[in-house]
Structure formats: C-alpha cells, structure tokens
C-alpha positions as CSV (number, residue, x, y, z in Angstrom):
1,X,108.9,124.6,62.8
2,X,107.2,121.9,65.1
3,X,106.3,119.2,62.7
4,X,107.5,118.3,59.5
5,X,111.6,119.0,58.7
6,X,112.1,120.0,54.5
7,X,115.4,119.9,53.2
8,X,115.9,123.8,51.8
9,X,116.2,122.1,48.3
10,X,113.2,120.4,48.4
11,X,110.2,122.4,48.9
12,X,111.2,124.5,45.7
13,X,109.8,123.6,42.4
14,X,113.2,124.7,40.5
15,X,116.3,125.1,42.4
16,X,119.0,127.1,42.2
17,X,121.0,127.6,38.9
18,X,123.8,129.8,38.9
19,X,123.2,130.3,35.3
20,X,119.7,132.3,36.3
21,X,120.4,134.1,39.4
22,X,117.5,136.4,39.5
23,X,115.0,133.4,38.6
24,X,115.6,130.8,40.3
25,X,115.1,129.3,43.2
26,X,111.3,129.7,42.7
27,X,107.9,127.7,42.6
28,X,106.5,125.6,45.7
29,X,106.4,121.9,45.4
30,X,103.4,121.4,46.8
31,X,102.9,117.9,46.0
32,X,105.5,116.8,48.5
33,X,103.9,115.6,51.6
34,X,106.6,116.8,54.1
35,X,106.3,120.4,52.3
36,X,102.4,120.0,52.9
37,X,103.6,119.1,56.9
38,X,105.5,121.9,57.0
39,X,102.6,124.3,55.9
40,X,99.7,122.9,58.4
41,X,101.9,123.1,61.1
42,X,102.6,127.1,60.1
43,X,99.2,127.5,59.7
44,X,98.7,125.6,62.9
45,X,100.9,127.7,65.0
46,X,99.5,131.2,63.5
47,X,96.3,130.3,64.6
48,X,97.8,129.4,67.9
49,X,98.7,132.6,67.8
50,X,95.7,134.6,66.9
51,X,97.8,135.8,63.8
52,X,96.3,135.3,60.0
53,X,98.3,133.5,57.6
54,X,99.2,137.0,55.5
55,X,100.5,138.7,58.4
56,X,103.3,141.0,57.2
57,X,106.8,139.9,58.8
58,X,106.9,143.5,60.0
59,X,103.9,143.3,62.2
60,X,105.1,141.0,64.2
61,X,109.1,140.6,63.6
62,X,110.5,143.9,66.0
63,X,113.6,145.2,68.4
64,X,112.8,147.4,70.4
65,X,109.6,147.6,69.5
66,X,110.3,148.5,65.8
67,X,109.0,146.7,62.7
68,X,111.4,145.2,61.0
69,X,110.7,144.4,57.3
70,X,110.8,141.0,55.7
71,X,110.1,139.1,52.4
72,X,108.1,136.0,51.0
73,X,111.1,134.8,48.4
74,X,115.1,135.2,48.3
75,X,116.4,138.4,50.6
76,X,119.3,140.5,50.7
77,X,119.0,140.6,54.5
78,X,118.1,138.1,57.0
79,X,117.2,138.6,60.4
80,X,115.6,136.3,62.6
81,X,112.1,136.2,64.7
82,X,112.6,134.8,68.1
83,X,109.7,134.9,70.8
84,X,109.5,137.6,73.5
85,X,110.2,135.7,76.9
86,X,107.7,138.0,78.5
87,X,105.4,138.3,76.4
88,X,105.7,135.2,73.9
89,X,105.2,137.8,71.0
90,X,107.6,137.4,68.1
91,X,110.6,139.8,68.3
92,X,113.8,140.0,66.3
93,X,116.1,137.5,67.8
94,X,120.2,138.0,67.9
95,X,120.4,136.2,65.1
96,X,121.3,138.1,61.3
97,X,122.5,140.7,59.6
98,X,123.9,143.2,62.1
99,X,125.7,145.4,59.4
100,X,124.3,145.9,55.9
101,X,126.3,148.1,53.4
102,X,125.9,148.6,49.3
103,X,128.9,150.0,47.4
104,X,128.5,151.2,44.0
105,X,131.8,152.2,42.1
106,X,131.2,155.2,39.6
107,X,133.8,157.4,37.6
108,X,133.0,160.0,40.4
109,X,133.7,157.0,43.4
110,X,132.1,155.1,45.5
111,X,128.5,155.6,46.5
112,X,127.9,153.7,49.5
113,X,125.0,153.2,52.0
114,X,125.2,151.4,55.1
115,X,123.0,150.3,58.3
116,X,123.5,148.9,61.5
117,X,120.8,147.1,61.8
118,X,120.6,147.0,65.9
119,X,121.5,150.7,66.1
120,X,125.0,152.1,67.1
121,X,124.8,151.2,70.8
122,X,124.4,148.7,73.1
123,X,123.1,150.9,75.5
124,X,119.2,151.0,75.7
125,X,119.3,154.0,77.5
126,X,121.3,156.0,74.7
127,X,119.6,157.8,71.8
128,X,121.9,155.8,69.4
129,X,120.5,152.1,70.5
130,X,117.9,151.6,67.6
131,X,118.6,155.1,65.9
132,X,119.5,153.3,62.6
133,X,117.2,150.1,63.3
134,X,114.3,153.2,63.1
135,X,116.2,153.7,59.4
136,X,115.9,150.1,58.9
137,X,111.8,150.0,59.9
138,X,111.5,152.8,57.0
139,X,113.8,151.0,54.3
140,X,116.3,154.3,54.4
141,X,120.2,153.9,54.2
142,X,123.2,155.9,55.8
143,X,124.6,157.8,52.9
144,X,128.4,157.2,53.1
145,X,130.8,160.4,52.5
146,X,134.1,159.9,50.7
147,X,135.3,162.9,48.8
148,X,136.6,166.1,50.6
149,X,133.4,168.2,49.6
150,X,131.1,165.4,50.8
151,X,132.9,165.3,54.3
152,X,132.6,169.2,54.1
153,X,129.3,169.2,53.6
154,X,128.5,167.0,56.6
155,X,126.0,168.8,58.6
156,X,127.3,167.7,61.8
157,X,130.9,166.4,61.7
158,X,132.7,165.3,64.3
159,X,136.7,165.0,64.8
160,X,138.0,162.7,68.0
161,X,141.9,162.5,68.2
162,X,143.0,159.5,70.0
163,X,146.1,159.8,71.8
164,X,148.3,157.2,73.7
C-alpha cells in the first residue's frame, strides 16, 4: 500500500469475536477516512497497472507462471503477491503457506490431504518443481494413505532404504 496505513482492526465494521468464528470479522467501515485512503490508493495503483478493480487474485498472483487462487474475506491459506523484477507483473512472492494439510479423524482413521504449495523441488528444471503448485492452481489435494490396503493400493509406490 503506498498511501494511507489501517490498523487490521480498523477498517472492519465488527471485529473479531471468538464467540462467532464463522461471522465475524466482517463489514467495511467505510466511513473512516484512512480506510477511504487506503481504497483510492488501490484503485490508484490498479489503474497504474492497466488491471480493473475486480481482477481475480488468480489472474495475476502466479509461480511459475501458475494462477494461484485467492479470496476477498478471511482465508485458510495465505500467500503473498510480490512484483516480477523483470517484468513488474505480480507473482507469488516467498512469502506464505509453503505446506497446507487437513486431517479429519473418523472411526476408520485419518483422512488427510495435503499440498506443497511451491511443488516438491527446488529444482526448476525437475518435473516435481510446481507439480503440486499445478494441484494448488485447480483447488485439488494430495490424498494421504495410512492403512495397509491404502498403501497397497498406491499406484506407484516407492520403497528407498537408507543405510549408514
């Protein structure tokens, strides 16, 4: 933000009450003059950058040239948009979730999906360096085996013994 700096619990309407989780924080205060700041210079810099003030966060968040999804309200996930170097265009910075998992625990055990957000390797010439960002672009999980017929069933598994 160039202009105006708003405290994060002051451009909400109703803050945060841990006795209403999934409602609040919500509402804009948009009577607050620093708030109203805050939004000219966004709209400000979108025009600056030929982008319309409804852009999708995935048009113009990516690594490695893949969207990457956001929201407009409370996430589950953050990543962060930085600007390309080269190019100036917004990119996913370094900065956020780099691992994401979800564990459910039922009376047949856990159900768990996970992600690495950045892909499995640091390498950008290996096939594995956005392989599960990809996933990520397309809001799908890694499906987490843990019981003997589930590891069975693994289509491709792999067994590396590490020896001293």
């Amino acid at each position: 933000m160039n202009g105006a700096e708003v405290a994060p619990d002051t451009w909400r309407r109703v803050s945060y009450d841990p006795a209403q989780p999934l409602t609040t924080p919500r509402g804009f205060n948009g009577e607050d003059p620093r708030v109203q700041r805050a939004l000219a210079d966004a709209v400000q810099d979108f025009a600056a950058r030929d982008l319309p003030v409804d852009v999708a966060l995935g048009a113009v968040q990516k690594w490695d040239g893949i969207p990457l999804p956001g929201c407009d309200a409370s996430c589950f996930d953050v990543v962060e948009a930085s600007p390309d170097p080269g190019t100036g265009t917004p990119i996913a910075g370094a900065f956020g979730s780099g691992f994401l998992t979800t564990v459910e625990l039922t009376r047949n055990g856990p159900r768990a999906h996970t992600l690495l957000a950045y892909g499995q390797s640091a390498n950008p010439a290996s096939p594995h360096f956005s392989d599960q960002t990809r996933l990520l672009s397309r809001k799908q999980w890694v499906l987490e085996r843990f019981t003997q017929a589930e590891i069975s069933g693994d289509p491709g598994p792999q067994v590396t013994t590490l020896r001293r």
